[in-house]
C-alpha positions in Angstrom: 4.7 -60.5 21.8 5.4 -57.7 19.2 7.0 -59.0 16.0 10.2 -57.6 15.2 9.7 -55.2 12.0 10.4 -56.3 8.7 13.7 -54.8 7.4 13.8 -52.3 4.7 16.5 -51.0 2.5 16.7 -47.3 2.0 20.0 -46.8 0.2 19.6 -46.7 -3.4 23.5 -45.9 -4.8 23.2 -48.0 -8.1 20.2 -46.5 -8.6 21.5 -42.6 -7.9 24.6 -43.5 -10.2 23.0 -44.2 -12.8 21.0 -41.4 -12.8 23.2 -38.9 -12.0 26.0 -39.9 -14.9 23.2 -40.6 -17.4 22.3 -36.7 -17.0 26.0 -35.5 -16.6 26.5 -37.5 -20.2 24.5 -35.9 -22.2 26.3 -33.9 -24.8 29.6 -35.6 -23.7 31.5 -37.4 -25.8 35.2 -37.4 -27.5 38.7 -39.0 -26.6 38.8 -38.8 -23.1 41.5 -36.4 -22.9 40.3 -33.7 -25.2 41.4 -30.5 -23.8 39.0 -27.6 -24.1 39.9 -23.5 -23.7 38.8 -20.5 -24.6 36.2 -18.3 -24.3 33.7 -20.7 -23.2 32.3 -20.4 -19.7 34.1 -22.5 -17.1 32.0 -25.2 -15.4 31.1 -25.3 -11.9 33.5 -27.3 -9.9 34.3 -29.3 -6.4 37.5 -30.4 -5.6 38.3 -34.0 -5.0 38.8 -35.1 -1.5 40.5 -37.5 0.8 38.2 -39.1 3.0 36.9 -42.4 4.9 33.7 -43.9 2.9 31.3 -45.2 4.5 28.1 -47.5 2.6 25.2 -48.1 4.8 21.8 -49.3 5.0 18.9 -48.1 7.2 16.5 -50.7 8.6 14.0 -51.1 10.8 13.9 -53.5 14.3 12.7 -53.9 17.9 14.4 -53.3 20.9 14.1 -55.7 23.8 15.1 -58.4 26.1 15.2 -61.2 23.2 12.9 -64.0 22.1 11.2 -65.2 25.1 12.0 -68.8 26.1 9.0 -70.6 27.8 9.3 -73.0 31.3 7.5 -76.1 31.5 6.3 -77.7 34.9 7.8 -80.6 35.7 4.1 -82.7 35.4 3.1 -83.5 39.0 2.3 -80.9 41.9 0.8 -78.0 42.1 1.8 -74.2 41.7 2.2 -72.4 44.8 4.8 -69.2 44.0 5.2 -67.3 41.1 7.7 -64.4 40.8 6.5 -60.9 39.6 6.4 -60.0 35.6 10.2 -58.4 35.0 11.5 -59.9 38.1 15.0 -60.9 37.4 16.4 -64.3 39.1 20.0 -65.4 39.5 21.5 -68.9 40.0 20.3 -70.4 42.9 17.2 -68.6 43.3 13.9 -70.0 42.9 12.1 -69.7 39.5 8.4 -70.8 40.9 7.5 -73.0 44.0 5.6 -76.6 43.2 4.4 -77.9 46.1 5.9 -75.1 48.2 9.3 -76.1 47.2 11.2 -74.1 45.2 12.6 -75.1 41.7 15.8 -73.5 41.4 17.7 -71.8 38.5 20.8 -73.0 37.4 23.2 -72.1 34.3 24.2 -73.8 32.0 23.9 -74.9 28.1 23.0 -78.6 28.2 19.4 -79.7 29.3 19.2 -81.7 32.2 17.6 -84.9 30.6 17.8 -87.7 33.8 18.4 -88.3 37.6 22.1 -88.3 38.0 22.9 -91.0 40.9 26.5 -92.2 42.5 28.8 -93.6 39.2 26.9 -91.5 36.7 29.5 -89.9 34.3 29.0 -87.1 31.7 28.4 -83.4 30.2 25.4 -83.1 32.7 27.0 -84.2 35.7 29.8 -82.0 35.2 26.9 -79.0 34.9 25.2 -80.1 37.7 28.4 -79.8 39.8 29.4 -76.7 38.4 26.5 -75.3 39.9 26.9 -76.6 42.9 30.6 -75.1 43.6 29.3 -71.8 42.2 26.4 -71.7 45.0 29.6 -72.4 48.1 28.8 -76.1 48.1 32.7 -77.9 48.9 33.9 -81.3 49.1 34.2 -82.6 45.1 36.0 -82.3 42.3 34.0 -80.4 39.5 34.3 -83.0 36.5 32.2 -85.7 34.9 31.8 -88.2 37.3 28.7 -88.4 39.9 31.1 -89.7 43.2 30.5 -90.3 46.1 31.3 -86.9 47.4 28.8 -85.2 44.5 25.9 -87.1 46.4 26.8 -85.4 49.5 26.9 -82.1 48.4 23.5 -82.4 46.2 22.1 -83.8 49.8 22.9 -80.6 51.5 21.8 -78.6 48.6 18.4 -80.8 49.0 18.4 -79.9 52.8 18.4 -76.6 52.3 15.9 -76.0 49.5 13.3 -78.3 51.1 14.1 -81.6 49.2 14.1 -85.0 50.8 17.8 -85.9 51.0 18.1 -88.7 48.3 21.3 -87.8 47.4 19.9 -88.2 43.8 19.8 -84.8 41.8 16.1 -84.7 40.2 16.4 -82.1 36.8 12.8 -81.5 38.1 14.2 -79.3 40.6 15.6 -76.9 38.3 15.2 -74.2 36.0 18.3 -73.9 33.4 19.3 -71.2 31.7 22.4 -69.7 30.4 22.6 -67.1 32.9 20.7 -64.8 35.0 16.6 -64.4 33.4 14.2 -61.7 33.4 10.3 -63.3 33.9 8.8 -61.7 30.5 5.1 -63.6 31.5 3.2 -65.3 33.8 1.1 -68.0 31.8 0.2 -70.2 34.9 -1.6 -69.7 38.1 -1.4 -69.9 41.6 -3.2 -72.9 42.3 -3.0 -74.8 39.0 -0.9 -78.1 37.9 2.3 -77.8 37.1 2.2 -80.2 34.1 2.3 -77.4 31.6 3.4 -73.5 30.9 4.4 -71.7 34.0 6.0 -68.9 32.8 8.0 -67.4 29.7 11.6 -66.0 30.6 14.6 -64.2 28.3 18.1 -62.6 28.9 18.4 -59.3 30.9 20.2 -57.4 28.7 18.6 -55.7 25.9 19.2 -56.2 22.3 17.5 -55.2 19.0 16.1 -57.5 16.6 15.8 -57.0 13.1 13.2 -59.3 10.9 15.9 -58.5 7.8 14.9 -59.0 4.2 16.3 -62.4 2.6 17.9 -60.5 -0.2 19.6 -58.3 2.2 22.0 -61.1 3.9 25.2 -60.7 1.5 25.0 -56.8 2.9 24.8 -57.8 6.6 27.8 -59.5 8.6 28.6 -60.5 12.4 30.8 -57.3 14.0 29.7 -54.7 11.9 29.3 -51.6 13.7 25.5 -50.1 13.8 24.3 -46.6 15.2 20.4 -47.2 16.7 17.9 -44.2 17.3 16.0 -44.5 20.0 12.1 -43.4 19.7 13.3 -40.3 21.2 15.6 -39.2 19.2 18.7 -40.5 20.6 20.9 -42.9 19.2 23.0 -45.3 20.9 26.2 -47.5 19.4 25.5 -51.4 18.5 27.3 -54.3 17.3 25.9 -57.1 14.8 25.9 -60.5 16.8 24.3 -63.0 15.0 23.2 -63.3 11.5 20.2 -65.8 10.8 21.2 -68.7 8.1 17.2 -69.8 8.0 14.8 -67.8 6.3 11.0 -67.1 7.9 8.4 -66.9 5.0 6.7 -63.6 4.8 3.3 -63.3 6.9 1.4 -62.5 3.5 2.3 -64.0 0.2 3.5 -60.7 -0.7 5.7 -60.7 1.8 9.5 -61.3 1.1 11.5 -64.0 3.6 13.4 -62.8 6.2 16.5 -64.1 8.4 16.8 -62.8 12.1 19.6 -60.5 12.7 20.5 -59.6 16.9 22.5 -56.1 17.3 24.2 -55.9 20.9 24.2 -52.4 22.7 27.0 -51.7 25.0 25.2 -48.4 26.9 22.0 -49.8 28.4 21.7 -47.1 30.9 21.2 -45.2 28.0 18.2 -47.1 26.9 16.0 -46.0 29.9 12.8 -48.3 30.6 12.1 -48.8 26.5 10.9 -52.4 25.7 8.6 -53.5 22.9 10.1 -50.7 21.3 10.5 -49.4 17.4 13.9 -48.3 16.4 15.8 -47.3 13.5 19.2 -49.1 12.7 21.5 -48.0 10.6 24.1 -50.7 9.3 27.7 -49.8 8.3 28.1 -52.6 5.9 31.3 -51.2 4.4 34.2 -48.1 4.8 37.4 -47.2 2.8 39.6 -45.2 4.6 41.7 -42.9 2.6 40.0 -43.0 -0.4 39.6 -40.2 -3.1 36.5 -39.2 -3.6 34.3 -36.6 -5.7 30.2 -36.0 -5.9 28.6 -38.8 -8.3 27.3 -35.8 -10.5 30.9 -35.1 -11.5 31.1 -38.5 -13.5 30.1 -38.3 -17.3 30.0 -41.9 -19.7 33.0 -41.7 -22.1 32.0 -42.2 -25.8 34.9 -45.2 -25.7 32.9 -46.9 -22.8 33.5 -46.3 -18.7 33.5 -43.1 -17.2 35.5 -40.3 -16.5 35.9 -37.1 -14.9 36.4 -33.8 -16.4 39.5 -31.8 -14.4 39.6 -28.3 -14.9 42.6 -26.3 -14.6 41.9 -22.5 -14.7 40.4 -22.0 -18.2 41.3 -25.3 -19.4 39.5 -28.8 -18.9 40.2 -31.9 -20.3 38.7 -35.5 -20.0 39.7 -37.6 -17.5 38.9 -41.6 -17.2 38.8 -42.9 -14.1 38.3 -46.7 -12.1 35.0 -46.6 -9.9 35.5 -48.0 -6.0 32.6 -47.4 -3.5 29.7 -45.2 -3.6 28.1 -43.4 -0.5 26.7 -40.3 0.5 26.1 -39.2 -3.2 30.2 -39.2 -3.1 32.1 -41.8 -5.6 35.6 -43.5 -4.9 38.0 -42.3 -8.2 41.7 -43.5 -9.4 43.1 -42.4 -12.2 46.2 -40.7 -13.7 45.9 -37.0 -12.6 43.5 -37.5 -10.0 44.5 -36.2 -6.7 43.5 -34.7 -3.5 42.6 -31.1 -4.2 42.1 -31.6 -8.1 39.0 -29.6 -9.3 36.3 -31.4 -11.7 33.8 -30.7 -13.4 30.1 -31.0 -11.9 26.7 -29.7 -13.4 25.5 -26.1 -11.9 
């Protein structure tokens, strides 16, 4: 099984901020709204613009089926059918024969823990009977009581998968899963007992899974949007579904913890045959619509303290302070009195 790859963080804003004003600072200093004119040359501008900002972070995963889930036999008999690697089985359908008799998959979320007989009541009966009606079986009430009239349908279904007709529903019989599984690995054998691993199964739709670093979790929430590129090239939309809450310590002391992080893909035609495979992710983790923005360089560190921006108007410029919002794409979000959509500023040439 291919470990997912360890997420890595590739945006560095706080680190290109501070960078960018330090060097834009130097020489700057003064009230903030000094106005200069003359014959001095004017500085290179960019305009400020109206825009959606968008922060994200680039990390790496593994696209595939999921974490596979391994089948036990149920201790006594002996193998005698096994489906094919990347088979993919529905309710109903046999999972591997033991003794030449199939055991059956059913859905469902509970574990079947115990033989469920006539005046049984609970969670499991009202699994058990779900399945049942779902596979055409008639004749009872779907609920959480093990009647009379569940017996007779679990003898039929016993009938017709090869079972003597007890009446008694045996979780031996059955596979469950939450819905329909794709065989990921064969680990028993034609032949052997069934008393341990048979087999190792997961879901059928493809996912990617990102081993994300620990210190990353604040920046990583469920329904965030996420673009993946494909080994090829390609690059497909996703959708953060779960977020870990338990950390895995790193394979080398060096290595940082991680939390598991599952992004759903919507197109999986798009995805071709690809499983086991690297892919990039890119995370949005955060967006402001309609914000003003101008290029980071364009701030400079005000001699009072915060920054500001330096608005030139024709030959003239003056100082400008302004509150800081996001940061993305070397752009910075800017409020302050004067500042609006189309106003030039000052930027180093």
């Amino acid at each position: 099984m291919t470990r997912p790859f360890r997420a890595t963080l590739v945006t560095g804003a706080a680190l290109a901020v501070a960078a960018a004003v330090a060097a834009a600072a130097l020489g700057i200093g003064g009230e903030p709204q000094a106005t200069t004119a003359g014959t001095a040359p004017a500085p290179a501008t960019a305009a400020v613009t109206r825009t959606t900002l968008t922060q994200t972070q680039q990390v790496s995963g593994t696209l595939g089926y999921g974490e596979p889930v391994t089948v036990n036999g149920p201790g006594s008999g002996v193998i005698t059918w096994l489906p094919a690697a990347g088979a993919v089985i529905g309710r109903g359908r046999p999972v591997y024969k033991v003794d030449n008799r199939p055991v059956s998959l059913f859905y469902g979320g509970l574990p079947l823990y115990r033989p469920l007989h006539s005046g049984d009541t609970g969670d499991d009966v009202h699994e058990v009977e779900s399945n049942l009606a779902a596979l055409g079986y008639t004749g009872f009430t779907v609920d959480r009581s093990y009647s009379a009239s569940t017996a007779a349908a679990v003898r039929k279904w016993q009938k017709a998968t090869g079972r003597p007709q007890t009446g008694v529903f045996d979780p031996a019989g059955v596979v469950r899963a939450p819905s329909r599984l794709r065989v990921s690995a064969l680990t028993g054998h034609l032949g052997d007992r069934a008393d341990g691993p048979i087999l190792t199964y997961t879901g059928t739709t493809r996912m990617v899974r990102i081993a994300l670093d620990v210190g990353l979790q604040g920046l990583v929430k469920r329904g965030m949007t996420a673009t993946v590129t494909l080994p090829d090239g390609k690059t497909v939309d996703g959708t953060v579904a779960t977020v870990g809450s338990v950390a895995t310590a790193g394979q080398a002391p060096t290595d940082p913890a991680t939390i598991a992080v599952t992004v759903t893909l919507a197109r999986q035609a798009a995805l071709g045959t690809l499983d086991q495979a690297p892919v990039a992710v890119k995370l949005v983790s955060a967006s402001v619509p309609d914000a003003l923005t101008v290029p980071v360089a364009a701030l400079v560190a005000l001699s009072e303290g915060g920054y500001g921006v330096q608005v030139v108007t024709g030959s003239a410029s003056r100082y400008v302070p302004v509150e800081l919002g996001m940061f993305a794409n070397g752009r910075v979000q800017v409020t302050g009195d004067g500042i609006a959509e189309g106003t030039l500023v000052g930027v180093p040439s």
